[in-house]
C-alpha positions as CSV (number, residue, x, y, z in Angstrom):
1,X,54.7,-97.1,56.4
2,X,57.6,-96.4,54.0
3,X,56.6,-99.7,51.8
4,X,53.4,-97.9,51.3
5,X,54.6,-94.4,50.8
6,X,56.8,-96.2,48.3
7,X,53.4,-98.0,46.6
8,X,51.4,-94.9,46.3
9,X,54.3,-92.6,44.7
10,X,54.4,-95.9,42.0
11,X,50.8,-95.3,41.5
12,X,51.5,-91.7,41.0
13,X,53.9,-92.1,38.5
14,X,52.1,-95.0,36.6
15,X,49.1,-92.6,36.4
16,X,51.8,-89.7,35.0
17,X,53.4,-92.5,32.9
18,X,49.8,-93.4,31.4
19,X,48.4,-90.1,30.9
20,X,50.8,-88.2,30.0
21,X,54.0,-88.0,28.1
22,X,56.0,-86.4,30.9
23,X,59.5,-88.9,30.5
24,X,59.6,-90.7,33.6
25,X,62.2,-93.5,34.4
26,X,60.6,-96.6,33.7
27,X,62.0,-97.9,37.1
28,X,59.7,-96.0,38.8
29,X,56.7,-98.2,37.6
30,X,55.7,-101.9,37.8
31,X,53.2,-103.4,35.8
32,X,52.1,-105.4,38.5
33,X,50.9,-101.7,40.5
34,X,46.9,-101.6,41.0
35,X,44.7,-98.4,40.9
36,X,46.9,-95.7,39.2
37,X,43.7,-94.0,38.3
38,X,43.9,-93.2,41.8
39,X,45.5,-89.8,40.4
40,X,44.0,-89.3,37.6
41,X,42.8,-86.1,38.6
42,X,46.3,-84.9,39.9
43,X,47.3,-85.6,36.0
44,X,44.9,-82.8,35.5
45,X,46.6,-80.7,37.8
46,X,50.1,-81.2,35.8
47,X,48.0,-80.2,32.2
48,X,46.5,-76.8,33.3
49,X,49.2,-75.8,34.8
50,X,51.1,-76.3,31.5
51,X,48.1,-74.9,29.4
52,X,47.5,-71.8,32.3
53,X,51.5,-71.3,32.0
54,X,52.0,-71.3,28.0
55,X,49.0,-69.0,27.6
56,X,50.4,-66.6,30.7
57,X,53.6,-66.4,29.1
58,X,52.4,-66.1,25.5
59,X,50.5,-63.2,26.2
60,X,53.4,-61.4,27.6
61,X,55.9,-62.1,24.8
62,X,52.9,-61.2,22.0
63,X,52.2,-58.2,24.1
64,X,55.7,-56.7,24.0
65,X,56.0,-56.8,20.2
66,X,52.7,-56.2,19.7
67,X,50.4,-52.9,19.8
68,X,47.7,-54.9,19.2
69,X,46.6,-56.6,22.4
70,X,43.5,-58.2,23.2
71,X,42.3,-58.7,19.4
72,X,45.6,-60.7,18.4
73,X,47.1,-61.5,22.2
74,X,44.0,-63.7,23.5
75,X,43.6,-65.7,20.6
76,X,46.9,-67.2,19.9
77,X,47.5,-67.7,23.4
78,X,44.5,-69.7,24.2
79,X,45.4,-71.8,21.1
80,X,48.8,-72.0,22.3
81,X,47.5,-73.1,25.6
82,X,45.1,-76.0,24.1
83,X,48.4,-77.1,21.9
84,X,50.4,-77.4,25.3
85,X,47.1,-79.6,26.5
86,X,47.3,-81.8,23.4
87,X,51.1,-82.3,23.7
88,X,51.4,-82.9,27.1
89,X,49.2,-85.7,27.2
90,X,50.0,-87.3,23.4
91,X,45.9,-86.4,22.6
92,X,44.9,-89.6,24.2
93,X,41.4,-88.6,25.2
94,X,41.1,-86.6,22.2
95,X,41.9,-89.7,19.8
96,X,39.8,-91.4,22.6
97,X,36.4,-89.1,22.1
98,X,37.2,-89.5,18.2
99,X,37.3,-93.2,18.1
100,X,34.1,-92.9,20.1
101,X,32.5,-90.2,17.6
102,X,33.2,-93.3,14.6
103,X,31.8,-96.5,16.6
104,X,28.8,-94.8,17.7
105,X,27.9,-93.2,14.3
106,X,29.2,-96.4,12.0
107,X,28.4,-99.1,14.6
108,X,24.9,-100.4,14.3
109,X,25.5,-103.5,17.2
110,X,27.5,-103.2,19.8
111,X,30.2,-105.2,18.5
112,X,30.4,-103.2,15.7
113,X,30.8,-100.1,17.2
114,X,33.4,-101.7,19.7
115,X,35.3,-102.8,16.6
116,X,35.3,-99.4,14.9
117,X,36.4,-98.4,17.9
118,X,39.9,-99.8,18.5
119,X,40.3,-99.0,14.6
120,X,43.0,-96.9,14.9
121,X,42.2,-95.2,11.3
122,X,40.0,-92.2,12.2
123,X,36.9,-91.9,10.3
124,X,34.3,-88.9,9.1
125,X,32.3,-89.0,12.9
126,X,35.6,-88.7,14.2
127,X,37.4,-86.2,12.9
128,X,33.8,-83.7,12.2
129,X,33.5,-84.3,15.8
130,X,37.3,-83.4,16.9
131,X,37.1,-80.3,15.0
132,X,33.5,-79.3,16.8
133,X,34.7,-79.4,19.8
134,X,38.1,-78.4,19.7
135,X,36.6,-75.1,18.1
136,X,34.0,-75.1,20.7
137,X,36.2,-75.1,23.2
138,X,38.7,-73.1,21.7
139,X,35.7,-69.9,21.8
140,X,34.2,-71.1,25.0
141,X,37.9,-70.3,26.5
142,X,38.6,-66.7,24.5
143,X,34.5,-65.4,26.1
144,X,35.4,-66.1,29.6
145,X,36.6,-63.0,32.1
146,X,40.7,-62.9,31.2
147,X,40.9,-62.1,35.4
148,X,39.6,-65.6,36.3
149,X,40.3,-67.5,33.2
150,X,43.2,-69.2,34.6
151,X,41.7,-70.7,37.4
152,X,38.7,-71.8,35.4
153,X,41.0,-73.6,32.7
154,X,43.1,-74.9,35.4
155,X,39.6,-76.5,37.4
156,X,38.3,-77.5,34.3
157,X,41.2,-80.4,33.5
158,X,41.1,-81.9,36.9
159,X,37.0,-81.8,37.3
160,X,36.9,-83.1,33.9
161,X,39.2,-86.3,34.5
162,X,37.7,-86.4,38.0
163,X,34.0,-87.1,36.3
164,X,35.5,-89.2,33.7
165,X,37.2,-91.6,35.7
166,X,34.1,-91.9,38.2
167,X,32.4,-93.8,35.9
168,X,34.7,-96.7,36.5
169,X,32.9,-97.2,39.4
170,X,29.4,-97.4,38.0
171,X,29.7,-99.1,35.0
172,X,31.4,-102.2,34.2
173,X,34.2,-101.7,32.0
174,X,33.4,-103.5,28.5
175,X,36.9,-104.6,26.8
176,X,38.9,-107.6,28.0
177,X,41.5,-105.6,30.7
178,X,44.5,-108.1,29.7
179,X,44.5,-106.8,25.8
180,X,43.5,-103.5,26.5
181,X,46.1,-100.9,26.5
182,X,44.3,-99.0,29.5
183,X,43.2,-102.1,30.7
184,X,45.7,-101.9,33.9
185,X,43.9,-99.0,34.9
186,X,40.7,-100.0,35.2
187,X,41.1,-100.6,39.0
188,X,39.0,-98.8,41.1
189,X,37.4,-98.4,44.4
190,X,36.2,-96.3,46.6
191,X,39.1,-95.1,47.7
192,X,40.6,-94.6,44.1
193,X,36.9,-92.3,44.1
194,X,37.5,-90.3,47.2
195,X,41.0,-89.4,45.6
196,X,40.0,-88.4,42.8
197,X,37.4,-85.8,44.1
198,X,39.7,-84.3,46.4
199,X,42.1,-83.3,43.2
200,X,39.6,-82.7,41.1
201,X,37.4,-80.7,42.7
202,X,39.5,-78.4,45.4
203,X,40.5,-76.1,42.2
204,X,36.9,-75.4,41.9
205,X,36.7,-73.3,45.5
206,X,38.6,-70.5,43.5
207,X,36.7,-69.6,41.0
208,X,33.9,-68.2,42.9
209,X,29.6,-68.6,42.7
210,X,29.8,-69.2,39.0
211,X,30.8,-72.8,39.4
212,X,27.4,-73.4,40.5
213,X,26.3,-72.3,37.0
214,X,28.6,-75.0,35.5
215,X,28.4,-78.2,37.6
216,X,24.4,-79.0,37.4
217,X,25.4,-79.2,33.3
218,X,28.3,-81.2,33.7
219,X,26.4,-83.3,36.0
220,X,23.5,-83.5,33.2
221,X,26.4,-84.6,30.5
222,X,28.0,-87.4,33.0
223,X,24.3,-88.9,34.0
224,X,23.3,-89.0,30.3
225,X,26.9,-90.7,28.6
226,X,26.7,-92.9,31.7
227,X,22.9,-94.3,30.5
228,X,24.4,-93.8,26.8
229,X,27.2,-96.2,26.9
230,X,25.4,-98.5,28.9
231,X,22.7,-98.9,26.1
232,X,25.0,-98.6,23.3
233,X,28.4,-101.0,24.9
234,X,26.4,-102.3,27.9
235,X,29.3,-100.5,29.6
236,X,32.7,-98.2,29.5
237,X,35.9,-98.6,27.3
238,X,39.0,-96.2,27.7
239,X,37.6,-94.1,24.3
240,X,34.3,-93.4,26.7
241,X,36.4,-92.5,29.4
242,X,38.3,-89.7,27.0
243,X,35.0,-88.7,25.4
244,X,33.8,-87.8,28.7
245,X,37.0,-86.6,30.0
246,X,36.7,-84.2,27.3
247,X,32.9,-83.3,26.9
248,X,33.0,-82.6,31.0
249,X,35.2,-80.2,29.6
250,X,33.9,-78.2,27.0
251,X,30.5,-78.3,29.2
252,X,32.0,-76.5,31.9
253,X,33.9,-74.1,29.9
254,X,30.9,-73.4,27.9
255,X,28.7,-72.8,30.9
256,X,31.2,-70.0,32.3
257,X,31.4,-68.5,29.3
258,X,27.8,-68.0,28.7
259,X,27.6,-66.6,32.3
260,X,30.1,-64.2,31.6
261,X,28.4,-62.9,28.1
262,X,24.9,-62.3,29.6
């Protein structure tokens, strides 16, 4: 019992250790420990609570030496929650949906774009497409009700890495494991699955009926890259796993926030 206590808090902190930047002893991780991506989804967790807390505590400082409130307050904070986001986990599925954005719009074969795609040079697709949606998901953030934004920002990083990391179990993943930097966590059962939905989706229970407005899309987005990187890769690398990680992302935020406009 305590050997596998012991093997599952490794797997927690090799998933932290991956996906993050949070400075964990070394010690604590072996190369040689399987499924990490068991907690991918509790990585979320770690991200909007660091996002939910800088923009929480940005608004109150801004608000005390501010008259203006809402017009200047909401703003900076959201972008100082999104910069939290970004540092906490080193932009890896942010370079990850850029390298994408270059290899499928310079790639004409799937070798090609695979190439492009461990380029580590970003290219025109890539950085058009990293501005796109980082705006988009910066204004998606600022329309949605300030009294339940929170929860939804929190629910949207661990939804987001739970639908991303899913598709390890539908799709074959394309690059050789043994040279790929993400390569050792490419594990995954059913098991690593059932995980994942339990972290990812419990945040969703309280945010109310409007999830239901969200999930169908997000759904929609996760069914079509799935059938898109099969025809295009014949399969998943760790950039499609960040591209969907954050589309999922923007998807759901955008869906809440047109729910809340109408």
């Amino acid at each position: 019992m305590e050997n596998k206590l012991s093997h599952e808090m490794r797997r927690i902190a090799g998933a932290f250790i991956f996906y993050s930047r949070i400075p964990l002893p070394s010690s604590w991780f072996s190369a040689k420990t399987s499924h990490c991506s068991r907690y991918f989804s509790l990585v979320g967790w770690l991200v909007g609570s660091m996002s939910v807390g800088v923009w929480l505590l940005a608004q109150m400082i801004i608000s005390d030496s501010s008259d203006k409130l809402s017009e200047v307050t909401m703003p900076i904070a959201v972008l100082l929650g999104m910069i939290a986001a970004v540092l906490i986990t080193g932009a890896l599925h942010e370079d990850g949906f850029a390298d994408t954005c270059d290899g499928m719009g310079g790639g004409w074969s799937t070798e090609e774009r695979l190439r492009i795609m461990k380029d580590s040079r970003i290219g025109t697709y890539g950085a058009l497409g990293l501005v796109f949606l980082l705006l988009l998901k910066f204004f998606a953030l600022l329309q949605i009700e300030t009294s339940i934004l929170p929860w939804v920002w929190f629910a949207g990083n661990t939804l987001s890495r739970f639908v991303s990391i899913s598709e390890l179990r539908f799709i074959a993943y394309v690059q050789d494991a043994a040279k790929s930097k993400s390569g050792s966590m490419t594990e995954f059962s059913g098991v690593d699955l059932i995980v994942n939905a339990v972290f990812g989706l419990l945040p969703l229970l309280f945010i109310g009926n409007q999830v239901w407005v969200a999930l169908p899309a997000v759904a929609i987005v996760w069914c079509f890259l799935l059938m898109y990187f099969k025809r295009k890769l014949g399969g998943v690398t760790g950039d499609c796993l960040g591209a969907t990680q954050q589309l999922s992302e923007v998807v759901f935020y955008l869906c809440l926030a047109s729910n809340f406009a109408i």
